[in-house]
C-alpha positions in Angstrom: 132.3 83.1 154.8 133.6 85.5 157.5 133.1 89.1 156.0 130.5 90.5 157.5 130.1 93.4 154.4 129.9 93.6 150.9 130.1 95.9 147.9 130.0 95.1 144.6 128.3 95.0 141.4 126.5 91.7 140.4 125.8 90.8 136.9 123.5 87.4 136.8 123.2 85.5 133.0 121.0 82.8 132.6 122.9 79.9 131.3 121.0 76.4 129.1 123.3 72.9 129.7 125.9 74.0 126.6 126.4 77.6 127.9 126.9 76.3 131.2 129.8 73.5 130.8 131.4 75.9 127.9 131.6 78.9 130.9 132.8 76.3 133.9 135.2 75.3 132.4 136.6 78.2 130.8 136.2 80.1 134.9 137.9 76.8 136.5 140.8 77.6 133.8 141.2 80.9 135.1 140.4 81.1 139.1 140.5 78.5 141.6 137.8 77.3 143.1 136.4 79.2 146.1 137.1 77.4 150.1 133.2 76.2 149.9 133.5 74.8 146.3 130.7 73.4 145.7 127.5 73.2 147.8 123.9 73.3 149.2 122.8 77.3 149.9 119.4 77.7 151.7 117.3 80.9 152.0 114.6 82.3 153.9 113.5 85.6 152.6 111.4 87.6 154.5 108.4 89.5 153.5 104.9 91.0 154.4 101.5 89.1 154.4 100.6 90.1 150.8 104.5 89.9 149.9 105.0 94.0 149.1 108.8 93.7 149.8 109.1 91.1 146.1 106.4 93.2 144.6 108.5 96.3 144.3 111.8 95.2 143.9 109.9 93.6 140.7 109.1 97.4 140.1 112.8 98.4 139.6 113.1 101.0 142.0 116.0 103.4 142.6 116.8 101.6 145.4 115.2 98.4 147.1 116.2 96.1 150.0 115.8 92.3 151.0 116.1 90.5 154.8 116.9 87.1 154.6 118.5 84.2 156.6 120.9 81.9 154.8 122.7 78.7 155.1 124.9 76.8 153.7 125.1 72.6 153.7 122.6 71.4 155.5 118.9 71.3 154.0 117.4 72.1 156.9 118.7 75.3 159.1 118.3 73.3 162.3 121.0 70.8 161.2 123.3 73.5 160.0 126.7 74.6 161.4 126.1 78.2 161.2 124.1 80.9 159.9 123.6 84.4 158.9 120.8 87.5 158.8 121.5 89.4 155.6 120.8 92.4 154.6 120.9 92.9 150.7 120.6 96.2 149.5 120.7 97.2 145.8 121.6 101.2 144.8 122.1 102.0 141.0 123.4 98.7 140.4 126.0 98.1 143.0 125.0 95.6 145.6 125.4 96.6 149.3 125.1 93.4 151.6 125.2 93.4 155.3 125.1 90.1 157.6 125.8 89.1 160.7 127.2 85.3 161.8 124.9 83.6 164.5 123.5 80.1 165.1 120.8 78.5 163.8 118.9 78.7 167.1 119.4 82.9 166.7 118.0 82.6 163.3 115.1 80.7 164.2 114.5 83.7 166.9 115.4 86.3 164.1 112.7 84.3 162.1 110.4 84.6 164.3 110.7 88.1 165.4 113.7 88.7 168.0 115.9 91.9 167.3 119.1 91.7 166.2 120.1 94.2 168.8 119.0 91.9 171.2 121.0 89.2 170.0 124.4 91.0 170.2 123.1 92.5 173.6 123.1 88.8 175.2 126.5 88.2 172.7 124.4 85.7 171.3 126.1 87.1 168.0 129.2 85.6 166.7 131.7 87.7 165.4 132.5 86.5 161.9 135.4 89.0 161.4 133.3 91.7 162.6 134.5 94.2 165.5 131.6 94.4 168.6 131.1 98.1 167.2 130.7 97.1 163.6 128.7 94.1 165.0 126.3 96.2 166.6 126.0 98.7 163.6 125.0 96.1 161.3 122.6 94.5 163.4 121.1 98.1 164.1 120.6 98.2 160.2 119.2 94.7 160.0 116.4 96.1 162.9 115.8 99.2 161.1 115.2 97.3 157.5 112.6 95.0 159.4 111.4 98.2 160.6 111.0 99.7 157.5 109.4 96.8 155.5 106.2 96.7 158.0 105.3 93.2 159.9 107.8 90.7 158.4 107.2 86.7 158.4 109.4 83.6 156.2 107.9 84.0 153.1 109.7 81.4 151.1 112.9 79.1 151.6 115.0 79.0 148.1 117.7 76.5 147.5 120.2 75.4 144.8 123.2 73.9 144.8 126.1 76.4 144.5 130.0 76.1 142.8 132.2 79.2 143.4 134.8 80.3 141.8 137.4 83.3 143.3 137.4 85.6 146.3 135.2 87.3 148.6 138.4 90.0 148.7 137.4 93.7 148.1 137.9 94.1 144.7 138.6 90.8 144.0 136.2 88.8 141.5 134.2 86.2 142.3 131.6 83.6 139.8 129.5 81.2 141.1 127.0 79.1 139.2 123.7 78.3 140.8 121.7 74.9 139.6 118.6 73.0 140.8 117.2 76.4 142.1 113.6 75.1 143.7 111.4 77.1 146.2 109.2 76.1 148.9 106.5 78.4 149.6 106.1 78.8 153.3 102.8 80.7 153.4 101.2 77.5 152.0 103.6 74.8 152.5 103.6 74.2 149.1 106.7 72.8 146.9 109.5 72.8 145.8 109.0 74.7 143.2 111.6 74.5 140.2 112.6 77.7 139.5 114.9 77.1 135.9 114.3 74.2 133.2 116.8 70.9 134.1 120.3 71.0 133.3 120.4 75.3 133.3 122.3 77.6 135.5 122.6 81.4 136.7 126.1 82.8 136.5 126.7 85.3 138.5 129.6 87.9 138.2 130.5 89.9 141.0 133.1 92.6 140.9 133.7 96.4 141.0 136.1 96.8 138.0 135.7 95.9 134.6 135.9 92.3 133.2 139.1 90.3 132.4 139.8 89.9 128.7 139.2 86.0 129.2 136.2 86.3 130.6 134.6 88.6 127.4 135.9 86.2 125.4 134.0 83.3 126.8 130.9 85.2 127.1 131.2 86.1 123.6 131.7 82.9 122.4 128.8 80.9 124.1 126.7 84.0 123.4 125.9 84.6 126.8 124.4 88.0 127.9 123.3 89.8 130.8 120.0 88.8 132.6 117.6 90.6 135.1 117.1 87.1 137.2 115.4 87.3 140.9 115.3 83.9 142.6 112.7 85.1 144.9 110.8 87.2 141.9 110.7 84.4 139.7 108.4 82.6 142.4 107.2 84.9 143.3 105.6 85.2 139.3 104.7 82.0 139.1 103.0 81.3 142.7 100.6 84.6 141.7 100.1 82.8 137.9 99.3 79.8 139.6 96.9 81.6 141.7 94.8 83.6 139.4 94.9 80.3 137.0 92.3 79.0 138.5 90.3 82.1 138.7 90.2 82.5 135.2 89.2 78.7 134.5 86.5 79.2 136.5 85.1 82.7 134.6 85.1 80.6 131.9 83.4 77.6 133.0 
């Protein structure tokens, strides 16, 4: 978990319990299991009052941005090791993602509206492979993204449990398979939230280059296929249909 950037494209397929054993298996015959293996992954996005950031990345823009602070292990970021303000970015398909390594007391401040400049000015920021310059360049884009978005508050904290498969190398490609997605909604307190049916999975393929032969093959033969899947737009969906449920009982009452 030390790179502090990331380029790549990521290809998400939405997997039922069949799909899902069929594709581990044939990934754990072909790339070893990443340092983390298997774990918790916890994260807060970030977003305005009446959650515009979610509601145009749903749009399909050109090009669209997320801030978030993530975890990994713990359930709760005050018991975690470490953590990290990301900066997702998403540009004719290839993903662009920025972070920066700090502790969970620094995300709590990032949370709540501290600077990332002002973390790395009281070297509050740990480096996580990053030089100070680069450092300081990142967190200069985390600031300007917050700046961009408008007034920014935790929206909602998504987790699911997390196996990996490969490398974080440039270049190099990497599968993970996310399960028990659920989402707390922390304008309202509500949740969690499943976010898939019991027993299903996103895949996720990330890589630059084209796909190994083995990996077609499996695809092909659990007839798996390529999925627009958003975590944080999926609850997004169903918190508003849950909302205006009610409303249209009540017209018809």
């Amino acid at each position: 978990m030390g790179k502090s950037t990331f380029n790549r494209k990521e290809t998400k397929y939405q997997l039922d319990a069949g799909q899902l054993r069929a594709m581990r298996a044939a990934v754990a015959a072909q790339l070893p299991q990443a340092e983390y293996g298997t774990g918790r992954v916890s994260s807060v996005y970030l977003d305005t009052a009446s959650r515009s950031v979610i509601a145009r990345s749903l749009e399909k823009p050109l090009y669209k941005e997320k801030l978030r602070v993530r975890w990994y292990g713990a359930s709760r970021l005050d018991d975690a090791e470490a953590a990290f303000v990301e900066l997702k970015k998403k540009f004719q398909g290839i993903v662009y993602k920025r972070r920066l390594s700090v502790t969970p007391a620094e995300a709590q401040a990032f949370l709540e509206g501290a600077s990332c400049m002002d973390l790395c000015a009281q070297q509050a920021v740990a480096a996580a492979g990053a030089s100070p310059y680069q450092r300081y360049q990142i967190a200069h884009e985390l600031d300007l993204a917050r700046a961009r978005a408008g007034a920014l508050q935790p929206s909602v904290l998504i987790s699911c449990v997390r196996t990996s498969f490969g490398s974080d190398d440039e270049g190099a490609l990497r599968i993970t398979f996310d399960e028990r997605l659920a989402a707390h909604d922390l304008f309202t307190q509500a949740g969690p939230l499943p976010l898939m049916t019991s027993g299903c999975a996103i895949m996720e393929v990330k890589c630059l280059g084209a796909y190994p032969s083995w990996l077609i093959d499996a695809l092909n033969r659990v007839k798996a296929y390529p999925s627009s899947f958003s975590k944080y737009g999926t609850f997004y969906e169903a918190s508003r249909a849950k909302r205006t449920a009610p409303a249209k009982e009540a017209a018809h009452a």
